[in-house]
C-alpha positions as CSV (number, residue, x, y, z in Angstrom):
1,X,16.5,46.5,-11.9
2,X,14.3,44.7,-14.3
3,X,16.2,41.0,-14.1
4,X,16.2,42.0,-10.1
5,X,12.5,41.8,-10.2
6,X,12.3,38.8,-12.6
7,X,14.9,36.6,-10.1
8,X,12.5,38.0,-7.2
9,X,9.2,36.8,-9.1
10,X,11.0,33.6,-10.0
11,X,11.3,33.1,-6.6
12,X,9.0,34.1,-4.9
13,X,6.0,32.0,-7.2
14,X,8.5,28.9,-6.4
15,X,8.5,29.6,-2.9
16,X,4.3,30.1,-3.3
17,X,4.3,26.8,-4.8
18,X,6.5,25.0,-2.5
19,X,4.0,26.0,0.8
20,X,1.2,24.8,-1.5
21,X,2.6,21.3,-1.8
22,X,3.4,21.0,1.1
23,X,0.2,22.1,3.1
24,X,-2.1,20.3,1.3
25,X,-4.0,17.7,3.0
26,X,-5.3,15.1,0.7
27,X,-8.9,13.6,0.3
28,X,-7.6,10.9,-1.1
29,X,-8.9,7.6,0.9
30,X,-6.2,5.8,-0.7
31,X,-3.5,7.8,1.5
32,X,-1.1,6.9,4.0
33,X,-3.9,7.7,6.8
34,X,-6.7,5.8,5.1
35,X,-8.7,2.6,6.8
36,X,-7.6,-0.7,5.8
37,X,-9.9,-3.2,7.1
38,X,-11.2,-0.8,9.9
39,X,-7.5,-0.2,11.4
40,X,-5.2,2.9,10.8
41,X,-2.4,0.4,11.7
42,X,-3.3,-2.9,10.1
43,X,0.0,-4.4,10.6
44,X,-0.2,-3.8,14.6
45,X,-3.6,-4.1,15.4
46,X,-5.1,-7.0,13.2
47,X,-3.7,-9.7,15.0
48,X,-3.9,-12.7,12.5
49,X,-1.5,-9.9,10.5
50,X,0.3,-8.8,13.2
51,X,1.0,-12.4,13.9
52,X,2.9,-13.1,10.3
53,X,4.6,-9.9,10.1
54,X,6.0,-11.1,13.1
55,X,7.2,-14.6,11.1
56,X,8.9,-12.2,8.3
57,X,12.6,-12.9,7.9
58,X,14.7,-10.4,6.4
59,X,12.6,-7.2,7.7
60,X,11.3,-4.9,5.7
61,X,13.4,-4.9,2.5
62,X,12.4,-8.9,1.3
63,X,8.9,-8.7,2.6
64,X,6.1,-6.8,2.0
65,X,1.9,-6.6,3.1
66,X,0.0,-5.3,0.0
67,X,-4.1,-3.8,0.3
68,X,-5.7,-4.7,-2.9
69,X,-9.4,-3.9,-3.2
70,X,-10.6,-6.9,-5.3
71,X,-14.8,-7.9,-6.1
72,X,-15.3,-4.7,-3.6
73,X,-13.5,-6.0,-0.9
74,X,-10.2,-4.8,0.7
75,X,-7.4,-7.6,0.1
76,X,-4.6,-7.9,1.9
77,X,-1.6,-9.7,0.6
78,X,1.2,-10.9,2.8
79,X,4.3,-11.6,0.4
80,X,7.2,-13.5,2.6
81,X,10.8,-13.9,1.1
82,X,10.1,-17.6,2.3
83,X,7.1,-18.5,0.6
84,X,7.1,-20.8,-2.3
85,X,4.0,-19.7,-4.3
86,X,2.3,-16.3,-4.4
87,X,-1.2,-17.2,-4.7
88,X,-1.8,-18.6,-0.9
89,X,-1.2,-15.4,0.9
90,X,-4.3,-13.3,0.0
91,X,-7.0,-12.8,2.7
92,X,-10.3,-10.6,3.3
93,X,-9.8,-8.1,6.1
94,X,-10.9,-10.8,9.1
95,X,-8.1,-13.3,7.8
96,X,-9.9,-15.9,6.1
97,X,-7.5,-17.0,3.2
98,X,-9.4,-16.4,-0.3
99,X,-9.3,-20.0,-2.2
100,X,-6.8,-19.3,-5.4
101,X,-6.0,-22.3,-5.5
102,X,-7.4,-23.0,-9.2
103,X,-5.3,-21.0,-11.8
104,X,-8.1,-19.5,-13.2
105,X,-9.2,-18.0,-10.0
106,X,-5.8,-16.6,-9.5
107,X,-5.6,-15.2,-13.0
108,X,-9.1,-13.5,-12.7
109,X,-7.5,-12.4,-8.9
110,X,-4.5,-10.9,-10.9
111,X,-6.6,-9.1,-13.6
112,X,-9.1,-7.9,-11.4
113,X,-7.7,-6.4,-8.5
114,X,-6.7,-3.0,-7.9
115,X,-3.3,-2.0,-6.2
116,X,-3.9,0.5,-3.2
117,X,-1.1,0.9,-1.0
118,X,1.9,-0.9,0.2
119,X,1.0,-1.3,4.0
120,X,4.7,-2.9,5.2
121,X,7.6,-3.0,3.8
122,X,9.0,-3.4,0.1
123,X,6.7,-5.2,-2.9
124,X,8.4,-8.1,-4.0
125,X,5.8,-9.7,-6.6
126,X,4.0,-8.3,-9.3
């Protein structure tokens, strides 16, 4: 009776924790349903994105859009299979391209910026 009611304990606080996981709603603004540049959808709805999603090659698995936050600022970076360099794709939420051009810029870019969320497909720099 005894290892009845240890098994039935066992499961029963694994069960309890289960529902818990799984019915918590998270306050994180970092989440899959948190703003990026004013959109819930970035990818669809900002067109200048939209527009070079479109131009990806490859789908989903060899490209990738990245949300950085960077000097305050949301960042997106749009990282093509095709593209020769990585530090031309980065732009502020209205699609002005920020000027990395200088490797010290992109260094202090690199060093500086904070990872948020993967916003298309797979991250294929570092």
């Amino acid at each position: 009776m005894k290892k009845f009611v240890v098994e039935f304990l066992k499961s029963l606080l694994l069960t309890v924790t289960i529902l818990t996981i799984v019915s918590c709603k998270s306050d994180d603004p970092t989440g899959e349903d948190a703003m990026v540049c004013g959109s819930a959808r970035p990818a669809e709805e900002l067109l200048w994105l939209r527009n070079q999603v479109n131009e990806f090659y490859g789908g989903e698995e060899s490209n990738a859009v990245v949300l950085y936050n960077f000097n305050g600022e949301q960042v997106i970076e749009v990282q093509n299979s095709v593209f020769s360099s990585t530090n031309q794709h980065q732009y502020l939420c209205d699609g002005t391209k920020l000027d990395l051009d200088d490797a010290n810029k992109f260094k202090e870019f690199k060093d500086n910026r904070e990872e948020v969320k993967v916003i298309y497909g797979t991250k294929i720099w570092n």
